[in-house]
C-alpha positions in Angstrom: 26.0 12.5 6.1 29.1 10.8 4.8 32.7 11.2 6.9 35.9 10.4 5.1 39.9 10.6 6.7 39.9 14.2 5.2 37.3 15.4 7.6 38.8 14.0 10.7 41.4 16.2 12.6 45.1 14.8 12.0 46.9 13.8 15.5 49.7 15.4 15.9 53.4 14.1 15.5 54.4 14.1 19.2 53.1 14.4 22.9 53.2 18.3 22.8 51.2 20.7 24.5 50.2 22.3 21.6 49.0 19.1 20.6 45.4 18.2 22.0 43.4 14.6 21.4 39.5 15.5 21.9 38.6 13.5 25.2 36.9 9.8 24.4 34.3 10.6 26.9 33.3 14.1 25.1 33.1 12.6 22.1 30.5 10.2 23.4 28.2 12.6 25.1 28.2 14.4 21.7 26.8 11.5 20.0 24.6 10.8 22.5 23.4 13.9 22.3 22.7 13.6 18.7 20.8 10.6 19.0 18.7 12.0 21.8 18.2 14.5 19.0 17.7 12.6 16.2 15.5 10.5 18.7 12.8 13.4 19.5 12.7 14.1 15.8 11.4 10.9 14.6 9.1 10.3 17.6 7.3 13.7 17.2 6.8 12.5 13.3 9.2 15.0 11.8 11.3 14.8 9.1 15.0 15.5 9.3 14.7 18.2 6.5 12.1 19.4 8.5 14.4 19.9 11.2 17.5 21.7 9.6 15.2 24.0 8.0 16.9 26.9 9.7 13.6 28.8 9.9 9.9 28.4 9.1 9.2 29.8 5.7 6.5 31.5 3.7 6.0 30.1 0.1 5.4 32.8 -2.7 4.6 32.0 -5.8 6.0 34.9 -8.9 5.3 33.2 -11.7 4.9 29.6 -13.8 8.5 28.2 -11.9 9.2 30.9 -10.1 9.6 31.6 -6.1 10.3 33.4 -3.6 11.3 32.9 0.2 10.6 35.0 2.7 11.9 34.5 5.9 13.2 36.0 9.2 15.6 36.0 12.3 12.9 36.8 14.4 11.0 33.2 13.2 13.5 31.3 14.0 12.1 31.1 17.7 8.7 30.9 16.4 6.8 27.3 15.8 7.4 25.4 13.1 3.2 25.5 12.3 3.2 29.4 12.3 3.9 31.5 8.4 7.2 33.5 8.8 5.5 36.0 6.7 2.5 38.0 6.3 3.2 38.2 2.7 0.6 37.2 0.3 0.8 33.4 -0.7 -0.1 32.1 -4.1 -0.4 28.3 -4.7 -0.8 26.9 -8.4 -3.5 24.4 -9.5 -2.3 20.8 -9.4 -3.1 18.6 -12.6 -6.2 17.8 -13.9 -5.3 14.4 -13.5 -5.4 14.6 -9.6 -9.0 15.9 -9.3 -9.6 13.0 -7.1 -6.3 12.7 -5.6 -6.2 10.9 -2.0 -2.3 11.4 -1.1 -2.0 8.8 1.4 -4.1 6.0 -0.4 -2.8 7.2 -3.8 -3.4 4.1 -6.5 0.0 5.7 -8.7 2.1 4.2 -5.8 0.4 1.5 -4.8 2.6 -0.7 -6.8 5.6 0.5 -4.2 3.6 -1.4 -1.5 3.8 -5.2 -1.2 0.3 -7.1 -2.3 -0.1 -9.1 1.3 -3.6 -8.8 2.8 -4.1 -6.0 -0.3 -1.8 -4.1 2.7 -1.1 -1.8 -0.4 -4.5 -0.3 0.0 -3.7 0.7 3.6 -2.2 3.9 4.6 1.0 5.2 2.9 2.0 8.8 3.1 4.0 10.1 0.4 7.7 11.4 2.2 7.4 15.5 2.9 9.7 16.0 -0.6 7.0 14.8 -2.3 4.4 16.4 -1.1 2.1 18.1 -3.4 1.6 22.0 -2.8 -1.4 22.9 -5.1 -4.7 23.1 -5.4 -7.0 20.3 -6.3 -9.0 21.4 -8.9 -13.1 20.3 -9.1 -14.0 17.9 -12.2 -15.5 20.1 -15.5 -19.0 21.3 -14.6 -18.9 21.0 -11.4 -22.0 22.4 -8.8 -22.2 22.9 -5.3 -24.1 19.6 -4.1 -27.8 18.8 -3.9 -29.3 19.7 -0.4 -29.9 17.2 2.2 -32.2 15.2 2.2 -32.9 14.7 -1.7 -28.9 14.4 -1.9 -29.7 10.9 0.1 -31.2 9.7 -3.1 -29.3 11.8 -5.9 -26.3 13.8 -7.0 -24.8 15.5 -9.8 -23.0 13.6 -12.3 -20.8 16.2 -12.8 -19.7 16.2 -9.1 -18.8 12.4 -9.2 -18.4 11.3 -12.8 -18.0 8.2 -12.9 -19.9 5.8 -15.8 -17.7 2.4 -14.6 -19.7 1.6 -11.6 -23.0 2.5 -13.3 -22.4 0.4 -16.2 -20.6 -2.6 -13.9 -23.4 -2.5 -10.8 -26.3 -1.7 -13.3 -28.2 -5.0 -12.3 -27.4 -4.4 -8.6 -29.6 -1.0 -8.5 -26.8 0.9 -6.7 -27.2 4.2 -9.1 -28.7 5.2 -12.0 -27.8 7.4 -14.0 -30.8 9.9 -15.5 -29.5 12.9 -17.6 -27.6 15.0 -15.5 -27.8 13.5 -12.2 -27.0 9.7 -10.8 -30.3 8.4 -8.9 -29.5 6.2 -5.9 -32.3 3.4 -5.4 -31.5 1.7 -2.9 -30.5 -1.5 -4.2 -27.4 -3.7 -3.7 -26.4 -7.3 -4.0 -28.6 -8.2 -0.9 -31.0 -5.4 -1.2 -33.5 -7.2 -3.9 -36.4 -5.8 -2.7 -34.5 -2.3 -1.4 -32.0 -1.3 1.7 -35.4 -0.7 3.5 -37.1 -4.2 3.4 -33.8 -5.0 4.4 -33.4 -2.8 7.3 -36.9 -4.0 8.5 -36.3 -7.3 8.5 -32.4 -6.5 10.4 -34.8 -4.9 12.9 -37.0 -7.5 13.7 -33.9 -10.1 14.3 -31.9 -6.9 16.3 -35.2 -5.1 18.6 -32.4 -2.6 20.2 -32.1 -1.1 16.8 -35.9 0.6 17.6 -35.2 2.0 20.8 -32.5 3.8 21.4 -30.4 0.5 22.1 -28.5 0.5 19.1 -27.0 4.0 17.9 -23.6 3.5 16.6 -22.7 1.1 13.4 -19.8 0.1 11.2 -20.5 -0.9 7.9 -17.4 -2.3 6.2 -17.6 -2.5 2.4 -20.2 -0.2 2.1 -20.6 0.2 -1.7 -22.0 3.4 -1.8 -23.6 3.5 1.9 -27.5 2.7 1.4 -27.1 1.1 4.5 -26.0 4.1 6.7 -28.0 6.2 4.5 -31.0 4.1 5.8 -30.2 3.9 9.2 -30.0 7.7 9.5 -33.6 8.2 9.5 -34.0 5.6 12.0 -31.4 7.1 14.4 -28.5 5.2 13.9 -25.3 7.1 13.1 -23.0 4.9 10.6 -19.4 5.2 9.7 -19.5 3.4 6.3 -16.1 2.4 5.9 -14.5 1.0 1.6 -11.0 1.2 0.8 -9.9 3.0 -2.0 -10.0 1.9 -5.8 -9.3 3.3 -9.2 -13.1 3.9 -10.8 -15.5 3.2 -8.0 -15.2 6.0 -6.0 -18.0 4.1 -3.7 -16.8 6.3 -0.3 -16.4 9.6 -2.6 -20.5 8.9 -3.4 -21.5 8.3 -0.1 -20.2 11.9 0.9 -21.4 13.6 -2.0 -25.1 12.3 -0.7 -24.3 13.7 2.9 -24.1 10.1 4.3 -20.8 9.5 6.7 -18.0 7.6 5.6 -14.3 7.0 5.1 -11.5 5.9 3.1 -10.3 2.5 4.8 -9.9 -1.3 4.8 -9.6 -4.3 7.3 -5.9 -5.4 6.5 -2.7 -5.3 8.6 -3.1 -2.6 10.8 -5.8 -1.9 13.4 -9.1 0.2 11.9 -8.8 3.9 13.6 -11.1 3.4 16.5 -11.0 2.4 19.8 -12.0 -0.5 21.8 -15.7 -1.0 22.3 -16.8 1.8 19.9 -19.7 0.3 17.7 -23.3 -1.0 19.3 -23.3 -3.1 15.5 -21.3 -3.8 12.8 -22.2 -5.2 10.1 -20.9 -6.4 6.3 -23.5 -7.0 3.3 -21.3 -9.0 0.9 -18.2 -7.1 1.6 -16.0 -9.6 0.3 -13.7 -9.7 3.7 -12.2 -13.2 3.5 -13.4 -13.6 7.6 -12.5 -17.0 7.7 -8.8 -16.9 6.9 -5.8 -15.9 8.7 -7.1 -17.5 11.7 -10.2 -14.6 12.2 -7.9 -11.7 12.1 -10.4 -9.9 10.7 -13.2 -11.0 13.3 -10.9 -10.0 16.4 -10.8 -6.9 15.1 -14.0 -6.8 14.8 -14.7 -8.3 18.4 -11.8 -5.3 19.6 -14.1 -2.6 18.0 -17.2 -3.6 19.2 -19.1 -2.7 22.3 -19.9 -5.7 24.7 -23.4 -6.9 24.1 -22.9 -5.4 20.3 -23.8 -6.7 17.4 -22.5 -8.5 14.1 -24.9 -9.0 11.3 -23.5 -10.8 8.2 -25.3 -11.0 5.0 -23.8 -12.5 1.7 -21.8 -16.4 1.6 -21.8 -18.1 3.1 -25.2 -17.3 5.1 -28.5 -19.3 3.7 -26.1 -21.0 1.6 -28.5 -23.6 0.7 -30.6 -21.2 -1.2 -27.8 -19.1 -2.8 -24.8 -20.9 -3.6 -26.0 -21.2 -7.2 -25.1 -17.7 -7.9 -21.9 -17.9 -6.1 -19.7 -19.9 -8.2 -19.0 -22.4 -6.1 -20.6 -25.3 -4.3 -23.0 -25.7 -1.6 -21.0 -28.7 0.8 -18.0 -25.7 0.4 -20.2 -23.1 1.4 -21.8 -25.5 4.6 -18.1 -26.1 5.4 -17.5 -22.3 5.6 -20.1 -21.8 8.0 -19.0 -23.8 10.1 -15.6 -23.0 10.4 -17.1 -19.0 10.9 -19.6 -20.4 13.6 -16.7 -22.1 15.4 -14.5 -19.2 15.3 -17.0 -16.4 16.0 -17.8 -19.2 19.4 -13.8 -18.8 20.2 -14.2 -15.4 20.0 -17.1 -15.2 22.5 -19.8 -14.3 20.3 -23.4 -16.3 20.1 -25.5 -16.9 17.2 -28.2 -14.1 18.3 -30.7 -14.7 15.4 -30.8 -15.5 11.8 -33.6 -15.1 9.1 -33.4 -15.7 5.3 -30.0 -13.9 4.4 -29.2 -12.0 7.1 -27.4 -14.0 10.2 -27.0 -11.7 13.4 -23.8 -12.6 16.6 -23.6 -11.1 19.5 -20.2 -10.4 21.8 -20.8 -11.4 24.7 -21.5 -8.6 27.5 -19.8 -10.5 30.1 -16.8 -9.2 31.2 -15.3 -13.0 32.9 -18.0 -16.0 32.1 -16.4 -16.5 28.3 -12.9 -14.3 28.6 -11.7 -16.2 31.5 -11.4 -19.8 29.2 -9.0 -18.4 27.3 -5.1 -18.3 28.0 -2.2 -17.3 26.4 -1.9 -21.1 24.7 -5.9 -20.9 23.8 -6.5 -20.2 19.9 -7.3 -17.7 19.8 -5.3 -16.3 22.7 -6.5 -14.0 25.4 -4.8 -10.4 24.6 -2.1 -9.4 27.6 -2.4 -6.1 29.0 1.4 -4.8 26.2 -0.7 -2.8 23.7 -3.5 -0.6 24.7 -7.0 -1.9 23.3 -7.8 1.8 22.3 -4.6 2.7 20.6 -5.3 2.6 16.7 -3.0 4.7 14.9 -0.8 2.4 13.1 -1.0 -0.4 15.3 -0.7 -3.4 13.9 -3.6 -5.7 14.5 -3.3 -8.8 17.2 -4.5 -12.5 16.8 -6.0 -12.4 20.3 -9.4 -12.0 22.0 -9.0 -8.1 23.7 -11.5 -8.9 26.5 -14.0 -6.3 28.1 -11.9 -4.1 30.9 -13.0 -5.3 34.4 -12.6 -1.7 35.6 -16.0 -0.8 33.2 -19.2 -1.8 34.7 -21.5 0.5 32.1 -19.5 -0.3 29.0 -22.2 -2.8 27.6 -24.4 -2.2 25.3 -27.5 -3.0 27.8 -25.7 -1.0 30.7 -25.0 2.1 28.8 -28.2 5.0 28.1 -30.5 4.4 25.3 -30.0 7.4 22.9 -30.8 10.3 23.1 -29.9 10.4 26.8 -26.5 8.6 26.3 -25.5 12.0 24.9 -25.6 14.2 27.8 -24.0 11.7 30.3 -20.6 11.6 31.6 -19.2 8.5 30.5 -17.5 5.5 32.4 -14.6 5.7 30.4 -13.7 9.6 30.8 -12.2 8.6 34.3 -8.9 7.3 31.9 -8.7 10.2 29.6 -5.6 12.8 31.4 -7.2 15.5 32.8 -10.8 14.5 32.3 -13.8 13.9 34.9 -17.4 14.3 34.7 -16.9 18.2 35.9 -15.0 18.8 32.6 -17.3 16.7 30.4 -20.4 18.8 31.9 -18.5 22.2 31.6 -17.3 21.5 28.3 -20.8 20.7 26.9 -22.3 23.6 28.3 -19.1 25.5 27.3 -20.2 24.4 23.5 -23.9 24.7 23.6 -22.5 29.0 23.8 -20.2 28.5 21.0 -22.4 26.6 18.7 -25.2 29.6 19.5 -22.3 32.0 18.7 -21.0 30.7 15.8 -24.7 30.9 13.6 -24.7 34.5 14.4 -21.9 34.4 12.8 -22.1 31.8 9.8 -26.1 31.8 9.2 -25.7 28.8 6.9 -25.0 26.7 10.0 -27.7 24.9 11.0 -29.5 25.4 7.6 -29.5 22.5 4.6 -26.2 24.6 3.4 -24.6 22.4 5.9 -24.4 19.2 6.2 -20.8 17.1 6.3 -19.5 18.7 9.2 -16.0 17.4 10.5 -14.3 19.0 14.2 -10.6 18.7 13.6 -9.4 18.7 17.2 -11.9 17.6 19.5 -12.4 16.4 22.9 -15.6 15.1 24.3 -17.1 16.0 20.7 -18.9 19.0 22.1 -18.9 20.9 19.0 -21.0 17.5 17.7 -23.0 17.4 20.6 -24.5 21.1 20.3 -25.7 20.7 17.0 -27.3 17.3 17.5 -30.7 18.7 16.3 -28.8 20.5 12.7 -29.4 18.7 10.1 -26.2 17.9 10.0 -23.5 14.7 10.8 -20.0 15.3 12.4 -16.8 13.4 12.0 -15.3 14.1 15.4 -11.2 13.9 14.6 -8.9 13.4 18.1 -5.1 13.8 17.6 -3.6 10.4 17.6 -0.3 12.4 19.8 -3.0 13.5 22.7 -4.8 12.4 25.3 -7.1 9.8 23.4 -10.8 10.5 24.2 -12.5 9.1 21.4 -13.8 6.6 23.3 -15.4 8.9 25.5 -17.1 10.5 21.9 -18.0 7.0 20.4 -19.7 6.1 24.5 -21.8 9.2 23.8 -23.5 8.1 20.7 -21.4 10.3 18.2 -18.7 9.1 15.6 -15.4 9.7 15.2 -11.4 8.6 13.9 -8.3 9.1 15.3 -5.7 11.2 13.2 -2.6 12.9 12.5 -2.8 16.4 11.0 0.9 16.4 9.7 -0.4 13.9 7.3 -3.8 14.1 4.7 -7.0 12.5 6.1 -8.4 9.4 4.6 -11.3 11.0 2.0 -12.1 11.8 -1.2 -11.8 16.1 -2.0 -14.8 18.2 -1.6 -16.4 15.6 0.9 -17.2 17.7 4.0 -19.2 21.6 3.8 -17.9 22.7 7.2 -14.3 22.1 8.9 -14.0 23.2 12.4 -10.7 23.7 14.1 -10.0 24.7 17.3 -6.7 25.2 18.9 -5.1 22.4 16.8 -2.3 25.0 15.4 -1.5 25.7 19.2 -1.6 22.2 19.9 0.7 20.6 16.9 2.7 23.3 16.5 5.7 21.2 17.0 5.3 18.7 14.8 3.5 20.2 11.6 3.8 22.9 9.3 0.6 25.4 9.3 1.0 25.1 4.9 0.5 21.4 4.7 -2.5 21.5 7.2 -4.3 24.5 4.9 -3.7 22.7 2.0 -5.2 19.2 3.2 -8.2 21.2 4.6 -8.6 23.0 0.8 -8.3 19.3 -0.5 -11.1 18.0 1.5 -13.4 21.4 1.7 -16.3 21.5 -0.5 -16.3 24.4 -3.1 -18.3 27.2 -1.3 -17.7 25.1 1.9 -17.0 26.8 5.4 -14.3 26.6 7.4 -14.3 28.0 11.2 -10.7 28.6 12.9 -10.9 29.6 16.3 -7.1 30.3 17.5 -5.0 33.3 19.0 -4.6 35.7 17.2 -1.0 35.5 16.3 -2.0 32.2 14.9 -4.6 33.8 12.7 -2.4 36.6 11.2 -0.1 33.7 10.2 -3.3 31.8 8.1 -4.5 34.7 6.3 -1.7 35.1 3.8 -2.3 31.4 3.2 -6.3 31.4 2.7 -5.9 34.1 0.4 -3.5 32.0 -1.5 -6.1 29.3 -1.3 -8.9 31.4 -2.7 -10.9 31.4 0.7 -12.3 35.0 1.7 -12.1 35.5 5.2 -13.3 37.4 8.2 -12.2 37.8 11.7 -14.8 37.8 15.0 -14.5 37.8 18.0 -15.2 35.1 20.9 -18.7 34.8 22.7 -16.2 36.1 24.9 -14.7 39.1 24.3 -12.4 39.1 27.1 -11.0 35.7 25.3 -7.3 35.9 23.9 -8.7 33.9 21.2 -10.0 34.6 18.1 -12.5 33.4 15.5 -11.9 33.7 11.9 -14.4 32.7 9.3 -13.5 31.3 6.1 -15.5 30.2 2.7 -14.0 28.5 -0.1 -14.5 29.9 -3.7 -15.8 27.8 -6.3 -13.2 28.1 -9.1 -12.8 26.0 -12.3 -9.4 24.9 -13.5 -7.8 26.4 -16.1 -6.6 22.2 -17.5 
């Protein structure tokens, strides 16, 4: 807002009492107030036109251009999440052109970003004017997916149509494509003889990968996640992480096979986990440059990693004497490059655990004092100081400094913690530091979800059948949701608000996966990756901060066609999403609780599979 003379009030002539200056010191609490104001906006993540909306509003679409807005004074007390209207909402199809559209890692505005560290890759939500409110529509032809588990190994064309990386990775045995499917082999640049070989021999230089020891991985660059697709059937749960691109689509095809995965890169800001998440990570010529900016891209790696965990590095410059033919470059360049990563990985308190043909294995150390305690604050790296919280990863920018083990954790290690499956059932270490948590909660809440899950297939009989199988809980805690259907054939991303109490450590110490995230922005993944969304209580929970519209719409985006979605809220809250599912195209059904006593409500939702009219 703009002030000119005209606006302010004229003084008058003389010292009469008609004549009144407004006090300095009112003046100042007034502005003070207004900055307090403005203040609480910005650090809830609103907009200011959010704020002077002067009442929650119910979008109604009349015709091509046309709109309606209903509102009332009664809303104006309500949350800023809830509809102001039962009336019937309408949303038009977006473009054609934005069949794949991801808003917050949207190639179109990458070139408003600058090109340090490919940071323009990273994260960057479009403003709330320019936020798109349609429906993506699915490419021509498309077909609900193949079933797990032959979708492991093939897909429909149609579904992810994409000839560039077939043609470009053809000699790499990625995918093939055969008529009207693409066939996934299992090869890759370090896969010659298949991801399994290749897994086999990981497992004889790792042994915990066999027994339980090893359950949770990272694989960064993951192509098209062979890897984690691997791993599965060897109990190892795998967040296969790539960031996006223009004609790859590599994190789009590991969903549409019903392996996990996410949009995401290593570059200024912290990766969306906590500290001491993974039991492995690992990178098969993934291209990450580990060697420059001083191993910024190792500490993160060190910071996500479990003491005791692993790192397994395939690709240049390891066995360099055999491969640096095919690497464009030359062999005393490559040696020199393995040293300089053997010295820093030392620095950074890892070992040199095993190495075998191409595949060289480090391992953090589990000790909590015998390597951390070398480094100071003048060290290089430099020992982390206690100003930024190891587990915080929702924009955070990442740190050039060793984040050593907590000394207050005695069963955070790899070795200390239970062997899966146990690990599952047993009250973390770390659930002492969540608010409100203890090992009362975490056993009431699992039993509390073994009831729900048992509730909800009487219910939805497609849960827990291969109808099922990319599951994500939107607003969990302990990932109990995850936890009861551990037998399913199914995976669950377990999603903890990045403005609560953060407990996704306490998920990731149980053997489960998970990301932090903000619902009042899109999630980082393709459309129609996941068949089931669960949400429960996140509309009570955010309704301060985001509007009940944009979250509907993002779950839409990422909800297969013919895909569930289970919404377990009061009742009022309910009422308030029906208008907007039916504008969605979802048919829906209310139920009650396990409970019947409960306030709460369950409604059950399915998406239609529609074809768009461009």
């Amino acid at each position: 807002m703009k002030y000119s003379k005209e606006d302010k009030p004229e003084r008058a002539g003389g010292a009469g009492a008609g004549s009144r200056a407004v006090p300095v010191t009112l003046v100042v609490i007034v502005l003070c107030a207004f900055s307090f104001y403005l203040g609480g906006i910005y650090s809830t993540g609103r907009s200011l036109l959010d704020a002077i909306q002067p009442a929650p509003t119910a979008l109604v679409t009349l015709g091509a251009g046309t709109t309606a807005i209903h509102s009332s004074d009664d809303d104006q007390a309500r949350p800023a999440l809830a509809a102001a209207s039962t009336a019937a909402v309408a949303f038009p199809e977006c473009p054609a052109d934005l069949q794949d559209y991801t808003p917050c890692t949207d190639p179109k505005r990458w070139r408003r970003y600058g090109n340090y560290r490919l940071s323009f890759m990273e994260r960057h939500c479009p403003p709330p004017p320019d936020r798109q409110q349609c429906l993506v529509p699915p490419p021509k032809g498309y077909k609900p997916p193949i079933r797990w588990p032959k979708s492991k190994d093939q897909c429909w064309y149609r579904n992810v149509p994409y000839d560039w990386i077939n043609s470009q990775k053809s000699n790499q045995h990625w995918l093939v494509k055969e008529g009207d499917r693409f066939r996934f082999p299992g090869g890759g640049t370090m896969f010659p003889n298949g991801v399994g070989a290749y897994v086999d021999l990981m497992q004889g230089l790792v042994p915990g990968m066999r027994d339980g020891t090893v359950r949770t991985a990272l694989d960064t660059g993951c192509g098209v996640a062979s890897w984690g697709g691997d791993l599965l059937g060897r109990g190892i749960l795998t967040v296969s992480l790539a960031p996006r691109d223009n004609h790859e689509a590599q994190v789009q095809f590991a969903l549409e096979r019903g392996i996990p995965a996410i949009l995401g890169i290593i570059s200024t800001q912290r990766l969306p986990f906590p500290s001491a998440a993974f039991d492995m990570a690992h990178c098969s010529r993934c291209l990450i440059p580990w060697t420059e900016f001083g191993g910024l891209y190792l500490l993160e790696i060190h910071r996500v990693l479990r003491p005791g965990g692993f790192w397994v590095l395939s690709g240049p410059p390891i066995n360099y004497e055999n491969r640096w033919h095919g690497w464009n470059t030359t062999a005393q360049a490559q040696k020199a490059d393995f040293d300089r990563l053997k010295k820093m990985l030392a620095s950074m308190c890892f070992k040199l655990y095993n190495m075998k043909g191409d595949i060289a294995v480090w391992q953090k150390s589990p000790d909590a004092t015998a390597c951390y305690d070398k480094l100071t604050p003048i060290t290089t790296p430099a020992k982390c100081d206690d100003s930024v919280d190891p587990d915080s990863a929702w924009y955070v920018p990442m740190r050039s400094c060793v984040t050593p083990p907590s000394a207050k954790y005695k069963k955070l290690g790899l070795n200390a913690t239970p062997k899966w499956p146990q690990r599952l059932t047993v009250a973390p270490e770390r659930i002492n530091v969540v608010p409100g948590s203890s090992a009362a909660a975490f056993k009431q809440d699992d039993a509390r979800w073994k009831l729900r899950a048992k509730h909800y297939k009487t219910l939805l009989p497609a849960l827990g059948s291969d109808k099922i199988r990319n599951v994500m809980d939107m607003n969990t805690v302990y990932g109990g949701f995850a936890g009861s259907l551990i037998k399913d054939p199914v995976w669950v991303m377990n999603v903890v608000s990045s403005y609560g109490p953060n407990s996704l450590g306490v998920v990731y110490d149980r053997g489960l996966i998970g990301v932090n995230h903000d619902w009042c922005e899109a999630f980082s993944t393709y459309p129609r990756t996941y068949d089931l969304l669960h949400l429960d209580g996140l509309f009570t929970a955010e309704s301060h901060r985001c509007e009940m519209k944009y979250v509907l719409l993002e779950m839409d985006r990422i909800l297969r066609p013919t895909g569930y979605a289970i919404i377990r809220e009061s009742t009022y809250f309910l009422d308030s999403v029906a208008p907007i599912a039916k504008g969605m195209r979802w048919s829906c059904e209310k139920h009650n609780t396990e409970n019947k006593a409960d306030k709460d409500k369950i409604l059950i939702c399915q998406k239609k599979l529609w074809a768009g009219k461009q």
